[in-house]
N, CA, C and O atoms as a Tinker XYZ file with bonds, in Angstrom:
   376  protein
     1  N    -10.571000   14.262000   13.746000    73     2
     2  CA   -11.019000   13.050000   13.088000    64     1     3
     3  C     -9.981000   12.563000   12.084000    63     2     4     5
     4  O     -9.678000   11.381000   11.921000    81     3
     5  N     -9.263000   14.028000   11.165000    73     3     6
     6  CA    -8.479000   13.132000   10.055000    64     5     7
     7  C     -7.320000   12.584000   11.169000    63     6     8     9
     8  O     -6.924000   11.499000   10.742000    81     7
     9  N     -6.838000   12.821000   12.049000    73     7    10
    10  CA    -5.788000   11.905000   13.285000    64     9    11
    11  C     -6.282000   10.482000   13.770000    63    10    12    13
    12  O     -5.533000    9.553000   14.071000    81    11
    13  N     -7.362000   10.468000   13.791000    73    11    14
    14  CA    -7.819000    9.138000   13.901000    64    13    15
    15  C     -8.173000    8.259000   12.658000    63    14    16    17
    16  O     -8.147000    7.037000   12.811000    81    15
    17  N     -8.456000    8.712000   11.603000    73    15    18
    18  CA    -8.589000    8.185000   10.721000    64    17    19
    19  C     -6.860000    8.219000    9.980000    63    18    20    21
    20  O     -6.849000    7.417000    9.046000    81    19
    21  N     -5.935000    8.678000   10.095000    73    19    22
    22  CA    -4.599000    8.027000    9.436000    64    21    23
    23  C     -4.162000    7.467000   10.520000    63    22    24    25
    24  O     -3.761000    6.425000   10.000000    81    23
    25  N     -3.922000    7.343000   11.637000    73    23    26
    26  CA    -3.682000    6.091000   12.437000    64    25    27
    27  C     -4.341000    4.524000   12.182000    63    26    28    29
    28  O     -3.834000    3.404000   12.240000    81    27
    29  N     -5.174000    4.816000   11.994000    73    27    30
    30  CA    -5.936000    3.564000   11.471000    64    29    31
    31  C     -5.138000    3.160000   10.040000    63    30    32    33
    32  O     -4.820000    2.054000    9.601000    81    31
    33  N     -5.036000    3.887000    9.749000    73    31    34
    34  CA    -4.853000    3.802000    8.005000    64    33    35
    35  C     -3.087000    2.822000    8.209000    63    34    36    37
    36  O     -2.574000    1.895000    7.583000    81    35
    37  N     -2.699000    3.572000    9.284000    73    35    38
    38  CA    -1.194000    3.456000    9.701000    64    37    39
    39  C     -0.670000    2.075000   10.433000    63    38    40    41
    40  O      0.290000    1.390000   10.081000    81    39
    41  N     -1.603000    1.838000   11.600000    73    39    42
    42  CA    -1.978000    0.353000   11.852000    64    41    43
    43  C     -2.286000   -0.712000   11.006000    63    42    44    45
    44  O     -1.933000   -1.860000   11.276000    81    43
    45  N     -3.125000   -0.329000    9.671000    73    43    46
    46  CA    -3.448000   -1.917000    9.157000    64    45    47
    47  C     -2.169000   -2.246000    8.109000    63    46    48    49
    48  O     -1.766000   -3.402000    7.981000    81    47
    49  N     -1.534000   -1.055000    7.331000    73    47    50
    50  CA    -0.311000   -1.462000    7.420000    64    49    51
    51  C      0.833000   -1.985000    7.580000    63    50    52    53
    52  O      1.540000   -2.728000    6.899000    81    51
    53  N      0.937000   -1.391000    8.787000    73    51    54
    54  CA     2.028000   -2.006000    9.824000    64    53    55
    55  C      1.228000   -3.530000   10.629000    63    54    56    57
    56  O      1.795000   -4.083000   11.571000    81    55
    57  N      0.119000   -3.949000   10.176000    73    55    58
    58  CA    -0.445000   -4.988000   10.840000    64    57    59
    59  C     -1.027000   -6.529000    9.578000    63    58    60    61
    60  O     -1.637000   -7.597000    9.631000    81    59
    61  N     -0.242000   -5.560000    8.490000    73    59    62
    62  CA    -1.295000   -6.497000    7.692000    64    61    63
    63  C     -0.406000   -7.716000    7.242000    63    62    64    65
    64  O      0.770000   -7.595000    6.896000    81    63
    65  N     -1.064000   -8.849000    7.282000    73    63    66
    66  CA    -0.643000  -10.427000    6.982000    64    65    67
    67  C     -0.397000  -10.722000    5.838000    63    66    68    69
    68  O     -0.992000  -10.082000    4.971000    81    67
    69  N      0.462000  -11.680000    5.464000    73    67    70
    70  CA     0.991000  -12.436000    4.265000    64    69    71
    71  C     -0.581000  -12.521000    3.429000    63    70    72    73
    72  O     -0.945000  -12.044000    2.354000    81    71
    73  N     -1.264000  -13.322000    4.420000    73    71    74
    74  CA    -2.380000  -13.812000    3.741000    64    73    75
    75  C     -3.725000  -12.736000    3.258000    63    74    76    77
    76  O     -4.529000  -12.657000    2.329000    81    75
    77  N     -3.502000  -12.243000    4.098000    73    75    78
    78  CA    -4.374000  -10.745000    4.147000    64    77    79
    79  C     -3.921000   -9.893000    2.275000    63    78    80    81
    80  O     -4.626000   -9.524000    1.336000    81    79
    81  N     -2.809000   -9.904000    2.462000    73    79    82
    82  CA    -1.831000   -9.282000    1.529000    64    81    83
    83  C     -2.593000   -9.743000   -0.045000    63    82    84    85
    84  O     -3.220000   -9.114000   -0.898000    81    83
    85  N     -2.036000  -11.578000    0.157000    73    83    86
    86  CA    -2.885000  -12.077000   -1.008000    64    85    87
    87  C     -4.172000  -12.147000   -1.520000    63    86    88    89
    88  O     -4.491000  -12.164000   -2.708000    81    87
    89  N     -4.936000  -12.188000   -0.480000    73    87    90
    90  CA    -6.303000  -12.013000   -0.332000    64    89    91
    91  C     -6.671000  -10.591000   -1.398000    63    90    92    93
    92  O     -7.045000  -10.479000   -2.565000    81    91
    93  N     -6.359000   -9.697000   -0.365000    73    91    94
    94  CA    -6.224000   -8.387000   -1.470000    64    93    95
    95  C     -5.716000   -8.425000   -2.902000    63    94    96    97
    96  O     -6.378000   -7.977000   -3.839000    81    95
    97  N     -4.632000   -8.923000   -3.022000    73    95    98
    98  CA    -4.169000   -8.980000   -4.449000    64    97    99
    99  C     -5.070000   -9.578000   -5.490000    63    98   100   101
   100  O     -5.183000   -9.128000   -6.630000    81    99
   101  N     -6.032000  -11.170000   -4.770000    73    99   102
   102  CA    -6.693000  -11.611000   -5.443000    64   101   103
   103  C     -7.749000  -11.001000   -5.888000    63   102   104   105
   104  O     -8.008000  -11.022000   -7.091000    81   103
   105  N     -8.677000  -10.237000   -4.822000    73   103   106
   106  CA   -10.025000   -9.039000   -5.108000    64   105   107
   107  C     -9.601000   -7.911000   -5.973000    63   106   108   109
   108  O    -10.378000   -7.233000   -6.645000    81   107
   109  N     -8.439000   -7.773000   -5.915000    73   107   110
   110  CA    -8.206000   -6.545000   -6.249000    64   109   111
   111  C     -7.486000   -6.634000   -8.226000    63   110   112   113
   112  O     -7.261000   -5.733000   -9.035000    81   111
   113  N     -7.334000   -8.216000   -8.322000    73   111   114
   114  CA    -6.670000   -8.956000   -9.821000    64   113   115
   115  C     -5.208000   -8.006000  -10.068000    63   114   116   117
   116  O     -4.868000   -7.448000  -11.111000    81   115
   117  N     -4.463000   -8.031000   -8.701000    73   115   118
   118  CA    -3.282000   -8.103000   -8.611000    64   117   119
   119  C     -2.664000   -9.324000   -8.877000    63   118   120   121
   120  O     -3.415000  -10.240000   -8.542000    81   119
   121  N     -1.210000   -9.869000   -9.514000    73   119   122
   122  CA    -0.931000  -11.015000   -9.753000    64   121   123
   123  C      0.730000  -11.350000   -8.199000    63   122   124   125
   124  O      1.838000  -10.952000   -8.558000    81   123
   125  N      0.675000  -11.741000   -7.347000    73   123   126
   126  CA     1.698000  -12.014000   -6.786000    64   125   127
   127  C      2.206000  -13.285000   -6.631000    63   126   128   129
   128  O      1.637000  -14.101000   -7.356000    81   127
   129  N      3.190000  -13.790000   -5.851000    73   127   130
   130  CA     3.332000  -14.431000   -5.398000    64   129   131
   131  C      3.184000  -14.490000   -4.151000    63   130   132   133
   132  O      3.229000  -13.389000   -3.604000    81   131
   133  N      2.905000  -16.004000   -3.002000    73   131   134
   134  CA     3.825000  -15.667000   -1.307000    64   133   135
   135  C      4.533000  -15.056000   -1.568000    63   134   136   137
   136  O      4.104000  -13.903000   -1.543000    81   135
   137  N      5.988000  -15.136000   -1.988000    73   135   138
   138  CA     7.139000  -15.138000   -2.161000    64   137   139
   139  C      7.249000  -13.269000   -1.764000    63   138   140   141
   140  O      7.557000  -12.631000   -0.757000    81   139
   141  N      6.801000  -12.903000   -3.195000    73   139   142
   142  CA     6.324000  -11.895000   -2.952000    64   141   143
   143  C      6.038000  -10.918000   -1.930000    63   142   144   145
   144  O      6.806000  -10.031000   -1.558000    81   143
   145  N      4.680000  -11.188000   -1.436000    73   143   146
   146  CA     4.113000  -10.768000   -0.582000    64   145   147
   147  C      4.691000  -10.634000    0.607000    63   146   148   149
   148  O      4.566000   -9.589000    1.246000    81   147
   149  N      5.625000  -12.008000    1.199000    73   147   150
   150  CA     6.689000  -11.918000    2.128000    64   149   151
   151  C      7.326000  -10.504000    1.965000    63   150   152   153
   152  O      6.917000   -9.685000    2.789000    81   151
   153  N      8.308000  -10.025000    1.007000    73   151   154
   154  CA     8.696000   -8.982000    0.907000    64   153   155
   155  C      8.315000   -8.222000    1.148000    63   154   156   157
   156  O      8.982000   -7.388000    1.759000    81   155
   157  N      6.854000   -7.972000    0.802000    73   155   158
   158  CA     6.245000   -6.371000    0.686000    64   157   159
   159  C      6.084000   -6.786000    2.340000    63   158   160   161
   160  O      7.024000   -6.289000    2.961000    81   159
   161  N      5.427000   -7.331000    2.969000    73   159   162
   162  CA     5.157000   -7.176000    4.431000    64   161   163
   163  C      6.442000   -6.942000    5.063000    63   162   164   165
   164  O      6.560000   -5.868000    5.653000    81   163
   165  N      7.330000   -7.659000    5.055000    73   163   166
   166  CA     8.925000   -6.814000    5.252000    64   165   167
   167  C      9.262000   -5.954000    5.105000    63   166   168   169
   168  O      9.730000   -5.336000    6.061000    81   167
   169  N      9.234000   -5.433000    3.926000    73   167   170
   170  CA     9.327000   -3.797000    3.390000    64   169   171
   171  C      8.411000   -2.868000    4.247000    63   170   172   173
   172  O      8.783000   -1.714000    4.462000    81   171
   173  N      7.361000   -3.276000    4.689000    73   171   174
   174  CA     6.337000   -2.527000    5.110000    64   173   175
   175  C      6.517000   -2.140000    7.084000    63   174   176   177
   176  O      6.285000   -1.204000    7.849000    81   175
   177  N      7.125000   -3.693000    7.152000    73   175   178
   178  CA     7.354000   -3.807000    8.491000    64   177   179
   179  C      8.656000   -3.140000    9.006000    63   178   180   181
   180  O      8.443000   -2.641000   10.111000    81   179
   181  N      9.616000   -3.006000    8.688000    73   179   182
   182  CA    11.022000   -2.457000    8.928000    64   181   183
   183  C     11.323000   -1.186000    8.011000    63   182   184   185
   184  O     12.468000   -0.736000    7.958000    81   183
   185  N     10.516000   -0.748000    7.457000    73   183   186
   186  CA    10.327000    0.859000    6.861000    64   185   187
   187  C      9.488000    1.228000    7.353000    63   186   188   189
   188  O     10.012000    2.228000    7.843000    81   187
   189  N      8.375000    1.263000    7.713000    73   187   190
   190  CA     7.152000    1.993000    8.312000    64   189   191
   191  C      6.801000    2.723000    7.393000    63   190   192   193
   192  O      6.484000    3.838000    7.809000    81   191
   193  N      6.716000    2.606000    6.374000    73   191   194
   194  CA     6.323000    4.040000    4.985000    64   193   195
   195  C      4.636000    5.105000    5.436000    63   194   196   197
   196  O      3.550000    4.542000    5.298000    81   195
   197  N      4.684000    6.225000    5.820000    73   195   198
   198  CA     3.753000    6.864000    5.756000    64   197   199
   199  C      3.370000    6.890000    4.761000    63   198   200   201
   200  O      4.190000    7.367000    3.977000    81   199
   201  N      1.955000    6.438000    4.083000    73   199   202
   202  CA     0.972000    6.728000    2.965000    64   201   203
   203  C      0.688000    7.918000    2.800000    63   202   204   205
   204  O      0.471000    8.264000    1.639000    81   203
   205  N      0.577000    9.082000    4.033000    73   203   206
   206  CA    -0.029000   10.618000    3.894000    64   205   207
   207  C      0.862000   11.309000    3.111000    63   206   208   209
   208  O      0.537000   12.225000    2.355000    81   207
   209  N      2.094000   10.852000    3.289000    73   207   210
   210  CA     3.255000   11.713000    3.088000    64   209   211
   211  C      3.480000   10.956000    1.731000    63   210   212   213
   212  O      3.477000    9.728000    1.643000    81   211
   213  N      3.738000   12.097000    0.351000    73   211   214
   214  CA     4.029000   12.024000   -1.072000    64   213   215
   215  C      4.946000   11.102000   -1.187000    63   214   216   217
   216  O      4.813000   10.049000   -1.811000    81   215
   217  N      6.256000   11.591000   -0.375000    73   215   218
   218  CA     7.502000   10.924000   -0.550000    64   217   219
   219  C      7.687000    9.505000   -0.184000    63   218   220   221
   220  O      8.292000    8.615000   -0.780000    81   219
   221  N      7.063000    9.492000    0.876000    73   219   222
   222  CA     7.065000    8.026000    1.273000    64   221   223
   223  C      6.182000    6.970000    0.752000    63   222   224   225
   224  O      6.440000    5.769000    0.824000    81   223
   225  N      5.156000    7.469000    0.240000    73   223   226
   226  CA     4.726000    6.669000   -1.255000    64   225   227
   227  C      5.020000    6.465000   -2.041000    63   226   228   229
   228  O      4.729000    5.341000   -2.450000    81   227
   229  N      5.991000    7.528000   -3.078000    73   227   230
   230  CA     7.123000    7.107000   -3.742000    64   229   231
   231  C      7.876000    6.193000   -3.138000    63   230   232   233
   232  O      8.425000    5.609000   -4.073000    81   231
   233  N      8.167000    5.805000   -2.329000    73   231   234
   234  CA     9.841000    5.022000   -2.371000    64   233   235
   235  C      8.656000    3.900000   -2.031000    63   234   236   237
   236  O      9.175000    2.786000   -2.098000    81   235
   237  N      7.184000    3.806000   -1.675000    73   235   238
   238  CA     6.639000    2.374000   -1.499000    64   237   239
   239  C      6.656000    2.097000   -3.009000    63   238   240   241
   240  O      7.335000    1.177000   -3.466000    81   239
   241  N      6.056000    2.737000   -3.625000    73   239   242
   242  CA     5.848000    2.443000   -4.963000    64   241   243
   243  C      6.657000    1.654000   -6.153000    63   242   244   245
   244  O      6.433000    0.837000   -7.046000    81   243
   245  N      8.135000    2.694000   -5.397000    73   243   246
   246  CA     9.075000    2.135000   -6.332000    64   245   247
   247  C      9.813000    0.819000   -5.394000    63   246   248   249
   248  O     10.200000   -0.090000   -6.127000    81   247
   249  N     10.010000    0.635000   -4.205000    73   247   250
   250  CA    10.098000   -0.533000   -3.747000    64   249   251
   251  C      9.350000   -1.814000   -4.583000    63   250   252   253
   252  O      9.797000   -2.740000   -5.258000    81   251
   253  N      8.147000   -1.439000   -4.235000    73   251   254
   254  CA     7.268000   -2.412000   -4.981000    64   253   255
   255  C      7.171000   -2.507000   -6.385000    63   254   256   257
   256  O      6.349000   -3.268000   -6.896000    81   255
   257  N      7.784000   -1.942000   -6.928000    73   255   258
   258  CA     8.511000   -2.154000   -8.338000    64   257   259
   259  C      9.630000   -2.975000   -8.168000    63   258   260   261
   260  O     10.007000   -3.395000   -9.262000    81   259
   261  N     10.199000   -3.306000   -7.390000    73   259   262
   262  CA    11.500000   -4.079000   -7.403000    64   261   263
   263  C     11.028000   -5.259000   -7.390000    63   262   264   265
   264  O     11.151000   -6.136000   -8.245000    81   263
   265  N     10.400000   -5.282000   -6.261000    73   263   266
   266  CA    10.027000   -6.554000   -5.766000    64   265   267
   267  C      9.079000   -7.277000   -6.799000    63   266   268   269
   268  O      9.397000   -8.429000   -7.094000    81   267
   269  N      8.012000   -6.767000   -7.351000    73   267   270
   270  CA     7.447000   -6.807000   -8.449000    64   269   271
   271  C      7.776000   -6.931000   -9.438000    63   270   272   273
   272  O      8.503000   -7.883000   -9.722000    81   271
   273  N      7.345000   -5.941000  -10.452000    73   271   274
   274  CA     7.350000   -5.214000  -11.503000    64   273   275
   275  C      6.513000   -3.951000  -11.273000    63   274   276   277
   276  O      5.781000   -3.526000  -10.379000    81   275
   277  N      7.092000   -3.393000  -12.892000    73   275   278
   278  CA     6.170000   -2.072000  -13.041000    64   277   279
   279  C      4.863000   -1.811000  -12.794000    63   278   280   281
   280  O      4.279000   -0.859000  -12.276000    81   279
   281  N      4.449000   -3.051000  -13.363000    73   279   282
   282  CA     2.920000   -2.478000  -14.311000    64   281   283
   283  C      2.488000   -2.828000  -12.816000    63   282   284   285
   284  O      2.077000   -1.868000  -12.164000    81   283
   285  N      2.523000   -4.025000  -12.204000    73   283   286
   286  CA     2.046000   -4.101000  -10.782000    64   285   287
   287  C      2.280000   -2.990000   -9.768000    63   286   288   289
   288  O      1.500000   -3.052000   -8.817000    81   287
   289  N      3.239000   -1.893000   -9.726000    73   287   290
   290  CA     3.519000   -0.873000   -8.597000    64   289   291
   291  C      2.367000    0.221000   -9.604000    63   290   292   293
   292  O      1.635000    0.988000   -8.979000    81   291
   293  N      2.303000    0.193000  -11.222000    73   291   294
   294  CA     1.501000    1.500000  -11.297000    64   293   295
   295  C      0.272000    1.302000  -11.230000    63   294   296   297
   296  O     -0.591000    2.175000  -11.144000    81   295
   297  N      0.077000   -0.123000  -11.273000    73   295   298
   298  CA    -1.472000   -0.968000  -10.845000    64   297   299
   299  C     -1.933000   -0.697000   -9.614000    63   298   300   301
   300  O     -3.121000   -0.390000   -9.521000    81   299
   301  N     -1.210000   -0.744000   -8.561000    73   299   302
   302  CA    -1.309000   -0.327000   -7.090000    64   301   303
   303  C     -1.323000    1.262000   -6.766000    63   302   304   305
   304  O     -1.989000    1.932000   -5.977000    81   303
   305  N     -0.364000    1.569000   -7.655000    73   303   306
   306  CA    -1.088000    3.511000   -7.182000    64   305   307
   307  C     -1.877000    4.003000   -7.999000    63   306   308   309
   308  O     -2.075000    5.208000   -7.847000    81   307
   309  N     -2.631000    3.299000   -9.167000    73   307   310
   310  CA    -3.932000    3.546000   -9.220000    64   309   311
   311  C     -4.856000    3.365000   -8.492000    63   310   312   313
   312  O     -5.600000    4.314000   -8.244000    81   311
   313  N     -5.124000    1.913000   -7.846000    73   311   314
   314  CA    -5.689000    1.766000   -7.043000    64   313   315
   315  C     -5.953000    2.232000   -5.910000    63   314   316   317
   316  O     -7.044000    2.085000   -5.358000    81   315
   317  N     -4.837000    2.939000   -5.364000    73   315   318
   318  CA    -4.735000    4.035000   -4.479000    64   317   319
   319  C     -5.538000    4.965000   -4.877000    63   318   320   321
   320  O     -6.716000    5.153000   -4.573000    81   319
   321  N     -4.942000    5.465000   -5.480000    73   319   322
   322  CA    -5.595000    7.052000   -6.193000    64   321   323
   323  C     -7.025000    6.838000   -6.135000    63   322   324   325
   324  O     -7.783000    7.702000   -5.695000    81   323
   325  N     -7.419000    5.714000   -6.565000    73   323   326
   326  CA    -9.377000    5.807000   -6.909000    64   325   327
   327  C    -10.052000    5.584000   -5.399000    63   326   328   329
   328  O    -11.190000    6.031000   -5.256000    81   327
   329  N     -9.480000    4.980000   -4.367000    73   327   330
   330  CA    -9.929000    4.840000   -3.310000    64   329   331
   331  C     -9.675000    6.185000   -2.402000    63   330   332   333
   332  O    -10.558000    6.831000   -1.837000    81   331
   333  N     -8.523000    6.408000   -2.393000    73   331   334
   334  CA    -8.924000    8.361000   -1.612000    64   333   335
   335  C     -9.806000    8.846000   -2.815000    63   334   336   337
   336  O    -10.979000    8.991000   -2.473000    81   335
   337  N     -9.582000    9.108000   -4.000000    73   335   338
   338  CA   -10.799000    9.915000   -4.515000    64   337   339
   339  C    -12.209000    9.326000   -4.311000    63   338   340   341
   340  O    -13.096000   10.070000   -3.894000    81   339
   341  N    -12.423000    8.245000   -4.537000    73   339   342
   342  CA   -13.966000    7.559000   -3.826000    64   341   343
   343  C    -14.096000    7.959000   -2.652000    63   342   344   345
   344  O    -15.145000    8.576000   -2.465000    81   343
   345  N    -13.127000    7.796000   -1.374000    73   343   346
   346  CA   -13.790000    8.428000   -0.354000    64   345   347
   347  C    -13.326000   10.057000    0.271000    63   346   348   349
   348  O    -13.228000   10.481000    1.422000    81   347
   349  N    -13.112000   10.681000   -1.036000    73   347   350
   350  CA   -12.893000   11.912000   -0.867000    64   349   351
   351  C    -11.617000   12.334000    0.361000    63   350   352   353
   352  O    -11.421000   13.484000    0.755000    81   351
   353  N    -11.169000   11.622000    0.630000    73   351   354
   354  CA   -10.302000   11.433000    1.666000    64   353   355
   355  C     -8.586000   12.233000    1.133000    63   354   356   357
   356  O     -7.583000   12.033000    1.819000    81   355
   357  N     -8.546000   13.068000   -0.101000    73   355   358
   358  CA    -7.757000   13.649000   -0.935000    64   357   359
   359  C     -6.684000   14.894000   -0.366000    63   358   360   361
   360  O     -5.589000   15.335000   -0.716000    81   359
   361  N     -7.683000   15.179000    0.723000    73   359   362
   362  CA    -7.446000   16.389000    1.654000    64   361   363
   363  C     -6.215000   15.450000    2.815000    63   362   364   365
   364  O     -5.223000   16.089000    3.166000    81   363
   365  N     -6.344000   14.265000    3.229000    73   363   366
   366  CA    -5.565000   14.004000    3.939000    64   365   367
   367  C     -3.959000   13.331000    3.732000    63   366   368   369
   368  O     -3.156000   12.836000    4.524000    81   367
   369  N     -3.944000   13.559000    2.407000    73   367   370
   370  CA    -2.739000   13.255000    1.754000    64   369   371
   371  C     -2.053000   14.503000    1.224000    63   370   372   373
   372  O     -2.595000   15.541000    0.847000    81   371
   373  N     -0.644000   14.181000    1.270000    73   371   374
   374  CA     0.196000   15.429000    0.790000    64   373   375
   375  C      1.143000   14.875000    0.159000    63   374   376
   376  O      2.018000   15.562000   -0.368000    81   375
C-alpha cells in the first residue's frame, strides 16, 4: 500500500498545473506570483524531486527559497510536516 500511495504522491507532482499551484498557494495563504509558480512547476518538472527521500526535499526546499524567499520555503515545509503528521503518513518518509 505505502508503493501505491507514494506513486500517487509522485504523479500529482510531476502533474501539477500553474493554476493548480496557485490555487494551493491561495488556500494554503502562501503569497506567489504566476511568475513564480512557472518556476516551481519547472523545477518540479525537469528535477523530478522525490518527497520520500530527506535529501531531495532539501534541495526542493532550498530551490524554493531561490525562487521565492525564505520565510515562503520554511512556510512550505511546515506545511509539509503537519500534513504527514495529520495523516500519520511519517513512516513513509526518510
Amino acid at each position: 500500500m505505502s508503493f501505491f500511495i507514494k506513486e500517487m504522491v509522485k504523479s500529482k507532482v510531476r502533474n501539477l498545473t500553474v493554476g493548480e499551484l496557485l490555487h494551493y498557494s491561495k488556500q494554503y495563504n502562501f503569497h506567489i506570483t504566476e511568475h513564480q509558480a512557472r518556476q516551481i512547476i519547472n523545477y518540479l518538472r525537469t528535477n523530478s524531486p522525490d518527497p520520500f527521500k530527506a535529501s531531495d526535499r532539501d534541495r526542493m526546499f532550498h530551490e524554493l527559497s531561490t525562487i521565492t524567499d525564505q520565510q515562503t520555503a520554511q512556510q512550505a515545509q511546515a506545511l509539509m510536516d503537519e500534513v504527514i503528521q495529520s495523516y500519520g503518513l511519517g513512516h513513509l518518509f526518510n
